[in-house]
C-alpha positions as CSV (number, residue, x, y, z in Angstrom):
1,X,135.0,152.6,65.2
2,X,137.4,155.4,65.7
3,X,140.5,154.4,63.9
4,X,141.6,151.5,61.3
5,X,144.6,149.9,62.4
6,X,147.1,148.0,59.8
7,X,150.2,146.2,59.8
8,X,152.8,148.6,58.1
9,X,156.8,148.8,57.4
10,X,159.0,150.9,55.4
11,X,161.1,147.6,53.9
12,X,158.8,145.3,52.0
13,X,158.1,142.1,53.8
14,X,158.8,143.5,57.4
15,X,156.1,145.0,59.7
16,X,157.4,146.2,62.6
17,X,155.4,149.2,62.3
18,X,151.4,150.2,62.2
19,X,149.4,152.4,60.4
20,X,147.1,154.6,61.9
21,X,144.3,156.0,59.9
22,X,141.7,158.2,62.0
23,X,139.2,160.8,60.4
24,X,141.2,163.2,58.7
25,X,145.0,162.1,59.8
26,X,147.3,158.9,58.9
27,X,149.9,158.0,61.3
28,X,153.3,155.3,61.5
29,X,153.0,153.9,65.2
30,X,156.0,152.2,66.3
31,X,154.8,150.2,68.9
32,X,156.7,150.2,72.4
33,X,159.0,147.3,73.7
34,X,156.2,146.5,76.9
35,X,153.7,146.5,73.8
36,X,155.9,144.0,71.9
37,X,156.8,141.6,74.6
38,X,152.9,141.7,75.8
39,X,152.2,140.9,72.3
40,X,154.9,137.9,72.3
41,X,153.6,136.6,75.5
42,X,149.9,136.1,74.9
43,X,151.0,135.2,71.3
44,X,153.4,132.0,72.9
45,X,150.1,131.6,75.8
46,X,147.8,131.3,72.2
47,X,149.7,128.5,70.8
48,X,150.6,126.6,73.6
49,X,147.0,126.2,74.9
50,X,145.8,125.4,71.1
51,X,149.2,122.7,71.2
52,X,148.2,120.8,74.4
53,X,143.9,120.8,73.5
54,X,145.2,119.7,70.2
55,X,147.6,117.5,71.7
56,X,144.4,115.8,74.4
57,X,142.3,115.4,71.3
58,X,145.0,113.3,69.3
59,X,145.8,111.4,71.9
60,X,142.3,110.6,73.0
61,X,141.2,109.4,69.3
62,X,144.5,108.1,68.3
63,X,143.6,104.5,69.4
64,X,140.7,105.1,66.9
65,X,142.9,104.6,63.3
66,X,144.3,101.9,65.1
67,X,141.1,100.2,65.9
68,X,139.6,100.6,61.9
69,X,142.5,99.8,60.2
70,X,143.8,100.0,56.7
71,X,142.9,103.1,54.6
72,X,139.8,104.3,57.0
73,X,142.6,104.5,60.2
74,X,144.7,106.4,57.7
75,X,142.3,108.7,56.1
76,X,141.1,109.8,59.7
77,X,144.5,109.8,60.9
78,X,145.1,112.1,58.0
79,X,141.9,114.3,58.7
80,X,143.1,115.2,62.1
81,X,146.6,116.1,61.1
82,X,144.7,118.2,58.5
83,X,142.4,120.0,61.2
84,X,145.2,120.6,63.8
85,X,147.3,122.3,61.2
86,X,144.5,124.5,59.3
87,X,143.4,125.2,63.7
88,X,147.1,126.5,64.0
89,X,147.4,128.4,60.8
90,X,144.0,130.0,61.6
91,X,144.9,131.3,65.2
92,X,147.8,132.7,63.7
93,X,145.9,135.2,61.6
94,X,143.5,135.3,63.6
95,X,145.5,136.4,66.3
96,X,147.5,138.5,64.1
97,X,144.7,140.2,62.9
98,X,143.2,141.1,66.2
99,X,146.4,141.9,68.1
100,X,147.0,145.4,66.5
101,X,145.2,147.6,69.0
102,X,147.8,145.6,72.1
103,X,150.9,146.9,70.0
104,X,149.4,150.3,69.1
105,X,148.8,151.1,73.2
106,X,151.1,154.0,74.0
107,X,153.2,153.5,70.9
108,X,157.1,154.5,71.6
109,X,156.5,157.4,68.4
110,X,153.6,158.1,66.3
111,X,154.4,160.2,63.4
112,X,152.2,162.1,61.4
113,X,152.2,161.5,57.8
114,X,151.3,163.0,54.5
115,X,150.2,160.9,51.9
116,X,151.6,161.9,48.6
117,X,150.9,158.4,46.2
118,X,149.7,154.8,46.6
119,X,150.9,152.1,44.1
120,X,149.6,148.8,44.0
121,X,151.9,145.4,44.2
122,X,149.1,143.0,44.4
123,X,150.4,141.4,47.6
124,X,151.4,144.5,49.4
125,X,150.6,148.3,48.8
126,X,153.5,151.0,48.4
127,X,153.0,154.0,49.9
128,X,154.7,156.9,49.1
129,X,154.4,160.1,51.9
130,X,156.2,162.3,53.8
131,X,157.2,161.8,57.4
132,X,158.9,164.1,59.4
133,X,160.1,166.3,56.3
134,X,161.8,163.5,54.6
135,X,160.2,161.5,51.9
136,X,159.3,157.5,53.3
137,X,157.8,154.6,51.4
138,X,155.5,152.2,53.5
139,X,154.6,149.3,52.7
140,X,150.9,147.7,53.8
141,X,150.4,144.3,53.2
142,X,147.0,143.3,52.0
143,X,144.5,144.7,48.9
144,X,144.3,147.6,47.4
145,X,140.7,147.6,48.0
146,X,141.3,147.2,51.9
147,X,143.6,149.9,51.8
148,X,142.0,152.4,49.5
149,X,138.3,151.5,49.7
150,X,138.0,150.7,54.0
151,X,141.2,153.1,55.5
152,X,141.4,156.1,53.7
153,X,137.6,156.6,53.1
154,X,137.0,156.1,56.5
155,X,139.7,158.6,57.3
156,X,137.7,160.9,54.7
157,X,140.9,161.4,52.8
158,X,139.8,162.3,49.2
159,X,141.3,159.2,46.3
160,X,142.4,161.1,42.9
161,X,143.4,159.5,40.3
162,X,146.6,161.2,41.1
163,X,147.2,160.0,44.9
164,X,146.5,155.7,43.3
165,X,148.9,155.3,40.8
């Protein structure tokens, strides 16, 4: 593994942006439009073929409910909804998850950045660095531990007490 990739932005809630972390450097990728609407298209390609297997297995063991009535047809009818929509749900992150190294191929800017602090928000991690001579807050969604204890050791950049607040 060269380089950990994660979802960043500099507004909380919105990640447009990644975050680069490779052995001794941390970057902000922005990745490019091709990137993007590569992303978009086997993201839309994704759902629809999970929709229409989905789709073929519903309609293939629908008459099934039918067939056992009452509170058995209902419970299964129930199950599948269940398994179609935890399936969708789980490609999504999946997909999400696995999809960062499409969007970080020839990003349209990578800037270098200098980690100054890291706060913790439980959801999402704040961090606070400086980007192209101006002060920037990013914001990385996930745990601190993913953050702190995978990224930045990997990138061999030292944790003080002062750098985590």
């Amino acid at each position: 593994m060269e380089r950990v990739l994660l979802r960043a932005g500099r507004t909380a809630y919105s990640y447009p942006e990644l975050l680069e972390v490779r052995a001794g450097s941390v970057k902000i990728l922005m990745p490019s439009d091709k990137a993007k609407k590569r992303h978009r298209f086997v993201s839309t390609v994704l759902t629809l073929a999970y929709l229409f297997t989905a789709g073929w297995i519903t309609v293939t063991f629908a008459p099934l409910p039918v067939t056992l009535g009452g509170l058995a047809g209902f419970g299964i009818a129930l199950a599948v909804a269940a398994v179609i929509m935890v399936g969708m749900v789980g490609i999504v992150f999946w997909w999400d998850r696995w999809s960062l190294p499409l969007l970080a191929t020839n990003p349209a800017a990578a800037i270098p950045v200098e980690l100054l602090s890291i706060r913790s928000h439980e959801l999402f991690q704040e961090i606070r660095a400086r980007a192209a001579g101006e002060d920037v807050h990013v914001m990385v969604p996930g745990s601190q531990d993913r953050l702190l204890g995978r990224a930045m050791r990997f990138a061999g950049i030292p944790i003080s007490s002062s750098l985590a607040c």
